[in-house]
N, C-alpha and C positions, 0 to 999 in steps of 0.2 A: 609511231611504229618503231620497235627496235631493227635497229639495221640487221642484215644476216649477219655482217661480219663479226658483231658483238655477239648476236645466238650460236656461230657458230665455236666462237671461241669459251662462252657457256656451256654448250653443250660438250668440248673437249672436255672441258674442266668438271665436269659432271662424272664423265667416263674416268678420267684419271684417278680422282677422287673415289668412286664409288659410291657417290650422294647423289640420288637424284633430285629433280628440281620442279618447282612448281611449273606447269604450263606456260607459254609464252603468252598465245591467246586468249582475249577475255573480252567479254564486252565490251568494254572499254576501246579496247584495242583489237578486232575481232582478226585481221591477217589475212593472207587466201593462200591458196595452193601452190599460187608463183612463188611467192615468200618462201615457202616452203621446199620449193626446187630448185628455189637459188642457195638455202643454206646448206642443203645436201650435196650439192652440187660440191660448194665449198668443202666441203668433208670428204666429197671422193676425190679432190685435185690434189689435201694435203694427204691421202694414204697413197694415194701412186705415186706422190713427190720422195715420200718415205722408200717407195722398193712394193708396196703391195700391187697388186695386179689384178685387173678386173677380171673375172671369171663368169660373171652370169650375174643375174638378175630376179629378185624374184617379188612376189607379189601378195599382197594382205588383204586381210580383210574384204575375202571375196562373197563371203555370205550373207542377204540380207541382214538376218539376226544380229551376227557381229557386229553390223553397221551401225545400226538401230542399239546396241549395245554401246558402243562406243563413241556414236555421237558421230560418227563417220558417213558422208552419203554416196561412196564412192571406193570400187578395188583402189588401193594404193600400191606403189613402186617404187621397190628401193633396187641397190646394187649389192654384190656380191664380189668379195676378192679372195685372193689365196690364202689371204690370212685367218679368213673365218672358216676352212675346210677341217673339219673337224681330223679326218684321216691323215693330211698332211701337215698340220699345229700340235696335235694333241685335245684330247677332250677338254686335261686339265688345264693347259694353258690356257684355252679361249673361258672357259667354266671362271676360272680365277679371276676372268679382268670383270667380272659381270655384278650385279648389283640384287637381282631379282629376275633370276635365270628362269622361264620353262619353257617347257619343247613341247612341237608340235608334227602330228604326222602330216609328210607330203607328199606328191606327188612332183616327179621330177621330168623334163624334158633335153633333151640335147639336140641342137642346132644343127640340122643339116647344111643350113645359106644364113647367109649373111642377111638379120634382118633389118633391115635400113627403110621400109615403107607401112602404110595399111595394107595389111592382106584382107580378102575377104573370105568369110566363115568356111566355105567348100573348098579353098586351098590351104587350109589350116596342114591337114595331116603332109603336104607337101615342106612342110617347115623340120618335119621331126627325124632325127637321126635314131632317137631313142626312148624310150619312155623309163622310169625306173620310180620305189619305191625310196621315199627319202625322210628323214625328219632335221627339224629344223630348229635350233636354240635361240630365243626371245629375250634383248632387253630391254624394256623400257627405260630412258634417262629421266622420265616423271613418274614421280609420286604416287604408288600404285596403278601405276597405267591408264589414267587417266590424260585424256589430251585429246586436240581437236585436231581437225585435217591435216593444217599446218603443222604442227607440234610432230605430227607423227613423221609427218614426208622431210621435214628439218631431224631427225634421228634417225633416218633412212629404214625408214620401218621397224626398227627395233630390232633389226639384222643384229646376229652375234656369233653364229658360227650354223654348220650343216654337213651330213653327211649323206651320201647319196648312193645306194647298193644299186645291184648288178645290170646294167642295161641291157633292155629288150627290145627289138623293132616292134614299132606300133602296132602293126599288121598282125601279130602273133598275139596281144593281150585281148583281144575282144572289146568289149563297148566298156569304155574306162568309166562312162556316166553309173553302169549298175554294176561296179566291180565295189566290193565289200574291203572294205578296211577295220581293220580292231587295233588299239591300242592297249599295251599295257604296261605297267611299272613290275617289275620285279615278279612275273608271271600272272599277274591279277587282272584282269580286262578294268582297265574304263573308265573307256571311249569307243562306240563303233559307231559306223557311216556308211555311205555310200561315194563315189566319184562323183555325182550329182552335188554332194554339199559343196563343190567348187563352181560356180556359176550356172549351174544346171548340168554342166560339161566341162573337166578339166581342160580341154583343147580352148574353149572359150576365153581360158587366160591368155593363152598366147593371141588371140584376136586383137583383145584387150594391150597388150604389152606392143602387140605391131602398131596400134593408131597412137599409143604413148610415144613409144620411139618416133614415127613419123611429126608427132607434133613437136619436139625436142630437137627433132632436126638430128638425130641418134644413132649410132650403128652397134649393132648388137654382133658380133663375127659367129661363123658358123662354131660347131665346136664346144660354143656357152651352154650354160648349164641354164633353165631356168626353171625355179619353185614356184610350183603355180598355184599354192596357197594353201591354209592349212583346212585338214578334213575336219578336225573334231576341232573342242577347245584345247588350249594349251593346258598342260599340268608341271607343275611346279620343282623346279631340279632340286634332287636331294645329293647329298653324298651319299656315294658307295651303292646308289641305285643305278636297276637297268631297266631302261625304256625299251622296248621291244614296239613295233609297226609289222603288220602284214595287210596286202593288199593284193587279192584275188588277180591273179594275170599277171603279178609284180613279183612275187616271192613276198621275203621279209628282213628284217636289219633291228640290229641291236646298239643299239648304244650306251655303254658304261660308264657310271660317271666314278673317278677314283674316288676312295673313302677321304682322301683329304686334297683341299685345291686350293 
């Protein structure tokens, strides 16, 4: 088994480089999900060692299909710092450190308490400060995005940057499961969905992320952002494109990618 410490310093060198790398996982050597949370682990100690700051958290691969596509049998969680805020980095800077960039619509929440346990499913909405309309930039450090459990939770889901439009109290957007979302590049739809393509229930991520936290022994502070996973498939960043999200009860959000990065 390669230790984390060697994957994780792999996986720097993947990122710095802009090469990604073949899967750690194989047969041979199959890994498990601990594995996997120990090298992210390592990866968020040395960005906050730098000056980045945690911000929120967010979550993958919540869709059957996804799963079943990717070889994954389970949501996965990664973290999120100031550095990947598209708003306050710049598109281009975070765009430029990437390898095989694309974004994905989301759905976004903000933390009213401090989540530090399992909630259960009917205290869910007591968690929310906010709800909003968000999308999300993906990069895989393997080889066409290819990778298993481990592979993914060791590159912290493939987090790269996010931007997150205007928040609205829960209470006022309606039933987030049959709110309508459309995607599109450069005014062309597509991608559309429903709030259901997030575990039946976008709230159902945060269920998900509280029994995470609790098992991790974890505190999440009110205030954080969390991406509760993507509606549609991801599409592919180009230059000098603009990705556009709208989400029935959310508004909508743009994001421009400059013509050079």
């Amino acid at each position: 088994m390669i230790p984390a410490g060697d994957a994780h310093q792999a996986l720097l060198a993947a990122r710095r480089d802009r090469q990604p790398r073949t899967r750690f996982s194989t047969s041979d050597d199959p890994l498990d999900a601990g594995w996997g949370h120990q090298v992210q682990a390592l990866d968020r100690k040395a960005r906050t060692a730098e000056g980045e700051v945690l911000v929120g958290m967010k979550l993958g691969l919540n869709s059957r299909a996804k799963q079943q596509t990717m070889g994954v049998p389970e949501p996965i969680v990664g973290f999120l710092t100031d550095a990947m805020d598209l708003d306050v980095r710049g598109a281009a800077a975070v765009v430029a450190g990437t390898t095989q960039a694309r974004v994905e619509p989301e759905i976004a929440f903000r933390l009213a308490v401090d989540l530090d346990r399992a909630v259960p499913v009917w205290r869910i909405g007591d968690l929310v400060d906010g709800v909003a309309v968000a999308l999300e930039v993906i990069d895989s450090r393997f080889v066409g995005y290819r990778f298993g459990l481990p592979d993914v939770l060791a590159d912290n889901t493939s987090a790269a940057g996010f931007t997150v439009g205007e928040w609205t109290p829960l209470r006022r957007v309606g039933d987030l499961a049959t709110a309508g979302c459309v995607l599109d590049v450069d005014g062309a739809v597509v991608h559309t969905a429903a709030g259901a393509a997030i575990l039946g229930h976008p709230l159902l991520a945060l269920s998900h992320l509280s029994r995470h936290l609790a098992a991790q022994g974890e505190v999440l502070p009110a205030g954080s952002v969390v991406l509760a996973g993507a509606l549609t498939d991801a599409v592919p960043v180009r230059p000098g494109a603009a990705y556009g999200v709208a989400v029935r009860g959310l508004g909508s959000l743009t994001l421009r990618i400059p013509a050079q990065v």
